[in-house]
N, C-alpha and C positions, 0 to 999 in steps of 0.2 A: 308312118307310111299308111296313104289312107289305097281305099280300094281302087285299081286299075277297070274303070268302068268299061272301058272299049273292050277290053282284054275278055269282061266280063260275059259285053251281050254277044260277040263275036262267040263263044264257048256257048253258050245259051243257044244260040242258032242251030251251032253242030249237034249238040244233045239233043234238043227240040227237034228235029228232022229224024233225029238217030230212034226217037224216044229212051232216050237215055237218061237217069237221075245224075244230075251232078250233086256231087258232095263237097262240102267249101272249105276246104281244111285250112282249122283256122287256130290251128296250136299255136303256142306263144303269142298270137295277136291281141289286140286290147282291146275291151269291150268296142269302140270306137269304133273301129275299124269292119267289126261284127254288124254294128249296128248301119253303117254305112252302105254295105252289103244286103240287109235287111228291109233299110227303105226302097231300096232298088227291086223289089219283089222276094229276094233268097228268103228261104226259110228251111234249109238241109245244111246242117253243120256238124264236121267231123273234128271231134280233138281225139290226141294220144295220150294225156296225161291225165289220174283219176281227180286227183285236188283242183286244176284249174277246168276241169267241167262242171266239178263240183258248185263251184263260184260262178261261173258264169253264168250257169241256169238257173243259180238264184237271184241273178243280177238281171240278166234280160228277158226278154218278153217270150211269155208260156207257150205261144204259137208254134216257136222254134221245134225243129227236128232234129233231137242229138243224137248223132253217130259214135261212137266209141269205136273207133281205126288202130288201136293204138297195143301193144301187147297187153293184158289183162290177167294179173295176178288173181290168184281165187279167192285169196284175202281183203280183197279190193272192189269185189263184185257190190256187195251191203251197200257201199254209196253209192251207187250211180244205179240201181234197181229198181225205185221209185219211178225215175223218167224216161231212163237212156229211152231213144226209139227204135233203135238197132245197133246191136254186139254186133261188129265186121269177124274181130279175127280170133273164134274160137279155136282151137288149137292140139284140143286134148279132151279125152271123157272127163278129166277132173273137175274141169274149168266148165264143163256142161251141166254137171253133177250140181255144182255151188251155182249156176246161174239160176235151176230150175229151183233148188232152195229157198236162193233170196226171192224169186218170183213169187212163191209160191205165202211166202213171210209178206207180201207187198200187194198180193191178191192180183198179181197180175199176169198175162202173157207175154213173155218176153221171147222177141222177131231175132235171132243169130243167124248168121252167116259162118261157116267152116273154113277155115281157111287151112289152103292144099300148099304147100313148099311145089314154088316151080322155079325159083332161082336156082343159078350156080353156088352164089355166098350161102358160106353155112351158118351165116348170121338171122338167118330168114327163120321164122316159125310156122310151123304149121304141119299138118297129115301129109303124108304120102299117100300117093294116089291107091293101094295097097288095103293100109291101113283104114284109110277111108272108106273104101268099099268094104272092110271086113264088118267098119261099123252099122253100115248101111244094112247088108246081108243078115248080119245079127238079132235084125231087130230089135236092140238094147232102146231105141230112141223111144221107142214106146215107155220107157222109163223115165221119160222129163215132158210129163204132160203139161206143165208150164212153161214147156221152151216152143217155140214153132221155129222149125232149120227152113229160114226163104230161103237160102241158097249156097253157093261158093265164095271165096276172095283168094284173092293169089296177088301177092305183090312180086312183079318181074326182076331181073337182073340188074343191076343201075349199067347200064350202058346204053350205048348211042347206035350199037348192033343189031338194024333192025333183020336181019335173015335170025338170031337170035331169041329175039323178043316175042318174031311170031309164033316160032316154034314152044316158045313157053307159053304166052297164050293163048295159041291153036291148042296146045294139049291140056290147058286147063277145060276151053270153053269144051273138047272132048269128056271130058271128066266129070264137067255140068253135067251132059247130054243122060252119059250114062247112067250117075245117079238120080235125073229127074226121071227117065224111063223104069230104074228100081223102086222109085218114092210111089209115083204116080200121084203125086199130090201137087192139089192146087197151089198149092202155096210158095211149093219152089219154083221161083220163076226171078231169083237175082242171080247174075255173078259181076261181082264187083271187080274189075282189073284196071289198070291205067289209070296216069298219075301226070303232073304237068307234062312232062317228056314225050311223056310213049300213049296219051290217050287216045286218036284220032287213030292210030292200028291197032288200040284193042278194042276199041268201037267196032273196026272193022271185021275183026278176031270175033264177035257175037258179044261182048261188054255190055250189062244192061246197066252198070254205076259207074263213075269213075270218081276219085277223087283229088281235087285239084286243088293246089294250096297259093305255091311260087307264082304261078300266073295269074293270079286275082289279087294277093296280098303284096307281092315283090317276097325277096329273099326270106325266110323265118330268122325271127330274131331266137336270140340264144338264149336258156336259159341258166341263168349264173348260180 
């Protein structure tokens, strides 16, 4: 399945106006299909899994922007350290703790995003809003001079209920507000929310990312 081009600059317009990053979520797809995308201008690509980012950023062209979307073990950080360009869904101090590590082992700065739990499903990762600000207030983050937090991610409800959806990401992009007013730092200036379904209301929600996969690739394939 190669890329849905129309699908493509159609999404590109709306971002484009929005000033908005699209991210091309491009799990399970084959370099192919990356590359397809690629000649088309794209160069922002999100996977979820560490081993096939791992390979494809040795396989495709260095200009690329890898996003890691995807949950992230701490055990798991050492690979993808070297290049990733942005950690979306940190989750926890631990997992901050080992980014700044491997950064630091890699001589690099490495760009996170925090990601806040605003779904119903308790399948979702991420800080409560709480907890998040406990860390914030703390000033612990002064502890990972090798991480820079640009900003929030919060993946919505899977449903079709949009009186829902805004309410989750009206109170994420709340939750932005708050902690860039505590940060006062340049540098936070992402929240990443919305995903094929629900992007075009969390654009509207304040959304500076979104990430789209189903509507540029078709369905994800499965991994066996």
């Amino acid at each position: 399945m190669s890329v849905h081009k129309e699908a493509y600059q159609k999404i590109k317009a709306i971002v484009n106006a929005a000033n908005v990053t699209l991210v091309a979520v491009s799990k399970t797809k084959p370099n192919e299909d990356i590359l397809s995308l690629y000649d088309l201008g794209h160069r922002v690509f999100g996977e979820n899994y560490v081993q096939e980012l791992v390979d494809k950023e040795a396989a495709l062209p260095k200009d690329i922007q890898w996003h890691f979307i995807g949950h992230l073990q701490s055990n798991k950080v050492k690979y993808i350290a070297p290049f990733v360009h942005l950690i979306h869904g940190v989750d926890g101090e631990k997992l901050l703790q080992e980014i700044n590590k491997q950064a630091i082992k890699n001589h690099r700065i490495i760009s996170c995003l925090l990601q806040v739990h605003i779904a119903s499903e308790e399948t979702k990762f991420g800080f409560d809003a709480a907890s998040l600000l406990e860390l914030i207030d703390s000033g612990r983050l002064s502890n990972y001079p090798n991480v820079v937090i640009k900003g929030l991610m919060g993946m919505a409800s899977f449903t079709e209920n949009q009186t829902i959806l805004k309410k989750e990401f009206d109170g994420l992009a709340g939750t932005f507000n708050q902690v860039k007013n505590k940060l006062n730092n340049v540098h936070f200036d992402t929240l990443s929310m919305g995903m094929s379904g629900d992007y075009e209301l969390a654009i509207q929600e304040g959304s500076t990312m979104v990430r789209i996969g189903s509507l540029l690739f078709g369905a994800r394939n499965l991994v066996l």
